[in-house]
N, C-alpha and C positions, 0 to 999 in steps of 0.2 A: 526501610524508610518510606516513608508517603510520598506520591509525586511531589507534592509541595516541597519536602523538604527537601527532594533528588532536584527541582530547579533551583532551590536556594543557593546548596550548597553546590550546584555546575557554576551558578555568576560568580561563585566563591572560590572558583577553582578549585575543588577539594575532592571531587569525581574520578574513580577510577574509570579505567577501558572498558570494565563491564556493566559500571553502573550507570557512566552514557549511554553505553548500549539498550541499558534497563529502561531509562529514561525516555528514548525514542521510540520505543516498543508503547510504552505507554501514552507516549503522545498521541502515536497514530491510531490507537484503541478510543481515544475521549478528543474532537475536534473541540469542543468548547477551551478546555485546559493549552489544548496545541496553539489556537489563536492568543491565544492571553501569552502563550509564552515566545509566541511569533513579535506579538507587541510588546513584551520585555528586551529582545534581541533587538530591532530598530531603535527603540529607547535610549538600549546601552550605544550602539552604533553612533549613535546623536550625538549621543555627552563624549564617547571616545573622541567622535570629531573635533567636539569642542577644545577638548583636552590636548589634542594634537595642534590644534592652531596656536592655544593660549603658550605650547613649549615652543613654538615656532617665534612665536612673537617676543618670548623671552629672549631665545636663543638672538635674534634679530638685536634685540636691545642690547644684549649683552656684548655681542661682535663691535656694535657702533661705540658702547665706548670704551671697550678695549680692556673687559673688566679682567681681573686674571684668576676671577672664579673659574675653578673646572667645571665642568658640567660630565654628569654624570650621561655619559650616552648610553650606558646598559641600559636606563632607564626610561630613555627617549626609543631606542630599540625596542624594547617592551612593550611600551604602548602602542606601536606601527604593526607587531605579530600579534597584539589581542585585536587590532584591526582586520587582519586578515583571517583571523581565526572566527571571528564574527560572522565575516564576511562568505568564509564557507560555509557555516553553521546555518546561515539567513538565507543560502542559496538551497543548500540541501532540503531545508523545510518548505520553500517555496517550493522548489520542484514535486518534491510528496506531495505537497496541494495541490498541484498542476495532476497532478495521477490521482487523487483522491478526487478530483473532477470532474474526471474525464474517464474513471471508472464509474459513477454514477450516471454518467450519461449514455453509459453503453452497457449497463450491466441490466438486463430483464429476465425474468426466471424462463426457460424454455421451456412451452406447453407444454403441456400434457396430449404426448399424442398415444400414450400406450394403453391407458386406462381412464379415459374424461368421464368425469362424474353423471354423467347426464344416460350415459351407459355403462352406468354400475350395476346395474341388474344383469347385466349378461352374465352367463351362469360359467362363463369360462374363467373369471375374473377370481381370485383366490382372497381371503375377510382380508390377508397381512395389504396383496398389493392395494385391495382398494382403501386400506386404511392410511396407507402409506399415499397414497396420490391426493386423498381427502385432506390430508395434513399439507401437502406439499401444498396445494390448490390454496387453502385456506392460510399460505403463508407461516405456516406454524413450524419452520426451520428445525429448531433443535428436536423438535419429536419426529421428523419426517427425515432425519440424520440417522435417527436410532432406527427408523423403521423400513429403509431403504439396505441399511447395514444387517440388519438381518435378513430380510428379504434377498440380496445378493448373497449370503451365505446359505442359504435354502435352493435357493435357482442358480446360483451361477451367471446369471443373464446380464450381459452389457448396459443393458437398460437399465437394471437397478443400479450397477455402480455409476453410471454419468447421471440419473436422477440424486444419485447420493452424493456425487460430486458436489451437484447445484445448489442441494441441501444445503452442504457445508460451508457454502459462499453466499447462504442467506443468512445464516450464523454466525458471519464476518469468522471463521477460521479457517481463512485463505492459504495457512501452510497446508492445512491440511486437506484441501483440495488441490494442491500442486501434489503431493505425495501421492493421492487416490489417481491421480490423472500419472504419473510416473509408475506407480506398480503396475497400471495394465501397461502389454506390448502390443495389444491384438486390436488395438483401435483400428488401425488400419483394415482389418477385416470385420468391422461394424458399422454400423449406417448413423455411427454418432462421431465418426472420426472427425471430420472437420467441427461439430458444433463441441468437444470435446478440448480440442487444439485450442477453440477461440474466447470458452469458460478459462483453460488453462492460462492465455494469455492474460485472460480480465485479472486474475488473481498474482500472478507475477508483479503484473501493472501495481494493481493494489499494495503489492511488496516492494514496491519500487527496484525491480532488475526488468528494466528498462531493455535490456539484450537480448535475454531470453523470450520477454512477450513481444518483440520485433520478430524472431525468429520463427515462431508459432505463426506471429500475423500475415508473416512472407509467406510461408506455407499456404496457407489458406487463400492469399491473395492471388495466387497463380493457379486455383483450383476452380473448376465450374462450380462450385455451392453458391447457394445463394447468400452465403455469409461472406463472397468472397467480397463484393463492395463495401460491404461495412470494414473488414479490415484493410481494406485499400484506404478508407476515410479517413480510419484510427491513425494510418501510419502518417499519413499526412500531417494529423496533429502532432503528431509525438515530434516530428522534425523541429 
């Protein structure tokens, strides 16, 4: 199905566990579509409201004058859990905004401190990594993902996989910079460990596991780097 048709048919109730699931995955890829369907959710919220008063006021009517209509209360039940099912629906997408945010505000590509263009001549420098840092530098993500990915399989070197990490977080595939950043164990014995922990965090964030990039930020926060105050800021937000 098309997004369009996977929000139709969710107001329709007709969405399986997986195809909500489909459906948020897809929101968080397209903010324009997510907003539109954030202002669909309030919408519905609204008229739910209204809907909820107007059986109130029935009900009110009906009590005073003692009609000995039944009133169907499954159906007054019903309308009070699409209320709350709204209600977390409307919570959960605000909070994602709140982290789609608040990762744009702290997310910056980390320099280039291995290879900067300006000292590409040095003859120590190999075509792949200066081709790889020229991509990176010039913002060119998805080809500086592929060329970092080789490059760490050539070298081996910490360097390339956390430049490949950062690659893959300018290519918005944030699983897949939690995974790059989970297969090494040897951070701790490279000089990327904490700026490693604090990429890993922004991408969690960006996933919205809220526990996990607290736990990375704690880490960091109780270390002398210089990234330690930015995660002491972060955390402050996230409160």
């Amino acid at each position: 199905m098309t997004t369009e048709q996977l929000i139709e048919a969710y107001f329709l109730n007709k969405l399986s566990a997986d195809e909500v699931e489909e459906l948020k995955k897809r929101l968080q890829d397209d903010s324009a579509t997510k907003e539109d369907f954030i202002f669909q959710l309030e919408l519905s919220k609204v008229l739910q409201e209204n809907e909820k008063k107007k059986i109130k006021q029935r009900l009110q009517l009906l009590d005073q004058k003692g009609s000995p209509l039944k009133v169907k209360w499954w159906a007054v039940a019903a309308s009070i859990a699409v209320l709350f099912v709204l209600a977390w629906v409307f919570n959960l997408f605000t909070i994602n905004q709140q982290n789609d945010q608040l990762y744009s505000a702290y997310f910056q590509a980390y320099p280039n401190v291995i290879a900067p263009i300006e000292r590409s001549s040095n003859g120590n420098i190999s075509a792949l990594q200066k081709e790889a840092f020229q991509l990176y530098e010039n913002e060119k993500y998805d080809k500086a993902t592929l060329a970092f990915e080789e490059l760490y399989s050539q070298e081996h070197e910490e360097y390339a996989r956390f430049y490949w990490l950062i690659s893959t977080m300018g290519s918005e595939e944030y699983a897949k910079a939690i995974e790059l950043y989970k297969q090494n164990e040897q951070w701790e014995k490279s000089e990327f460990e904490y700026p490693a922990k604090w990429y890993a965090a922004l991408a969690y964030l960006k996933l919205a596991n809220e526990k996990e990039a607290v736990h990375l930020l704690k880490e960091i926060q109780v270390s002398d780097h210089a990234l330690s105050k930015s995660a002491e800021k972060l955390l402050e937000e996230l409160k």
